[in-house]
N, C-alpha and C positions, 0 to 999 in steps of 0.2 A: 504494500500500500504506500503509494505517493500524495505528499500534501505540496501544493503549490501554488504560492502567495506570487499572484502576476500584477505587475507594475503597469498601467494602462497608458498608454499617450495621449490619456486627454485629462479638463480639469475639471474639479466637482464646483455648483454655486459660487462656492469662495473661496474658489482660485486653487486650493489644494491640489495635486496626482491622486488621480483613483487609482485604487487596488481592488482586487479579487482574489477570493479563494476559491481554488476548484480541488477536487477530491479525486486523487484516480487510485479506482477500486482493480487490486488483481481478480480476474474472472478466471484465472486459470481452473479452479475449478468449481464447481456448480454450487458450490456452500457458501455464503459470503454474510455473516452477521457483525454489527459493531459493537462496540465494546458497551456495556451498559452504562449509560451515563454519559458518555460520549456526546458532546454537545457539536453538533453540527450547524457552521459560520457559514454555508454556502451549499445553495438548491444546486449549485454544479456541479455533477458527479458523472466522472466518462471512467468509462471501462477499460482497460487492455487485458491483453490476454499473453502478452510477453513481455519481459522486462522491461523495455523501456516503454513510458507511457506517450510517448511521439508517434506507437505504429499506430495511435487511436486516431483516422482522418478529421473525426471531429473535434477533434482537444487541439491537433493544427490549423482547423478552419476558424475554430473559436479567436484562437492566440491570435491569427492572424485579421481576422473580422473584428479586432478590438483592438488592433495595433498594439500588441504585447511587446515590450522592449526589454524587459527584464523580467526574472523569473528567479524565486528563492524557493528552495527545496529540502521538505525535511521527510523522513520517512523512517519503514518498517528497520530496513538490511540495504545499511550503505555499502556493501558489497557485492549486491543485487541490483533490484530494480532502480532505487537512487542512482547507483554509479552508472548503470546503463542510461536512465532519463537525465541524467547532467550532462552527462558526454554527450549525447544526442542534441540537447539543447545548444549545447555550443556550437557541434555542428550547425546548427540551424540559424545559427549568428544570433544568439540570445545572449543579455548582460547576467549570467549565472551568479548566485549566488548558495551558500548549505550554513545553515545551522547545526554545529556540527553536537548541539547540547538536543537535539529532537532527531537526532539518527540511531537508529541501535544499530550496533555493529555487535557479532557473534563472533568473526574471526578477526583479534587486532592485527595480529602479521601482515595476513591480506589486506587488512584495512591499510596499512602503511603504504602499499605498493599503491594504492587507489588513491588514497590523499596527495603523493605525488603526484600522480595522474593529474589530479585535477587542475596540483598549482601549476604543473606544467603547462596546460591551456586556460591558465587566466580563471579559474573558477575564483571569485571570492569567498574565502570561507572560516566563519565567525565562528564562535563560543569554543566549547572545547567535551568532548565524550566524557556523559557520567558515568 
């Protein structure tokens, strides 16, 4: 599961940058319940079905039909579908950013090789693993 706070290119009443949340749910397999209590910030919720959440055409059409410019990303397994939907994003010429205090990581080793990864392509990335 991917959470992702998008930076919009336009401004609210009083002049502020809007933002959005959207949710991407892994549908890999047919069971998908949230956590109890789990308070959900945003009616947008797209699906994938593989790691990263860019192969969703509508979660690109959306970013792109909102003029998304930036995009900050926290998730289940930043060695998973995180590290797939960041690299993806950048590909896509997105201002990426990770929270790195709202990512579980399971394997730190791996996680090492992945955090390089990211500074290597410009990821901005904030707090530090609880």
């Amino acid at each position: 599961m991917v959470f992702v706070q998008v930076a919009l290119d336009r401004l609210d009443s009083r002049g502020s940058k809007v933002a959005d949340y959207l949710l991407v749910i892994d549908m890999q397999s047919d069971y998908v319940k949230f956590a109890t209590g789990l308070l959900l910030v945003s009616s947008r919720i797209f699906e994938k079905r593989r790691a990263s959440c860019f192969t969703n055409p509508d979660l690109k059409d959306f970013l792109e039909g909102n003029a998304a410019k930036s995009l900050e990303f926290i998730g289940v397994d930043g060695n998973g579908c995180v590290k797939a939907s960041i690299l993806a994003a950048v590909k896509e010429n997105y201002q990426v950013s990770v929270d790195l205090s709202a990512v579980g990581v399971a394997n730190q080793k791996k996680f090492k090789k992945t955090l390089h990864k990211w500074h290597s392509v410009g990821v901005i990335v904030e707090g530090e693993l609880s």
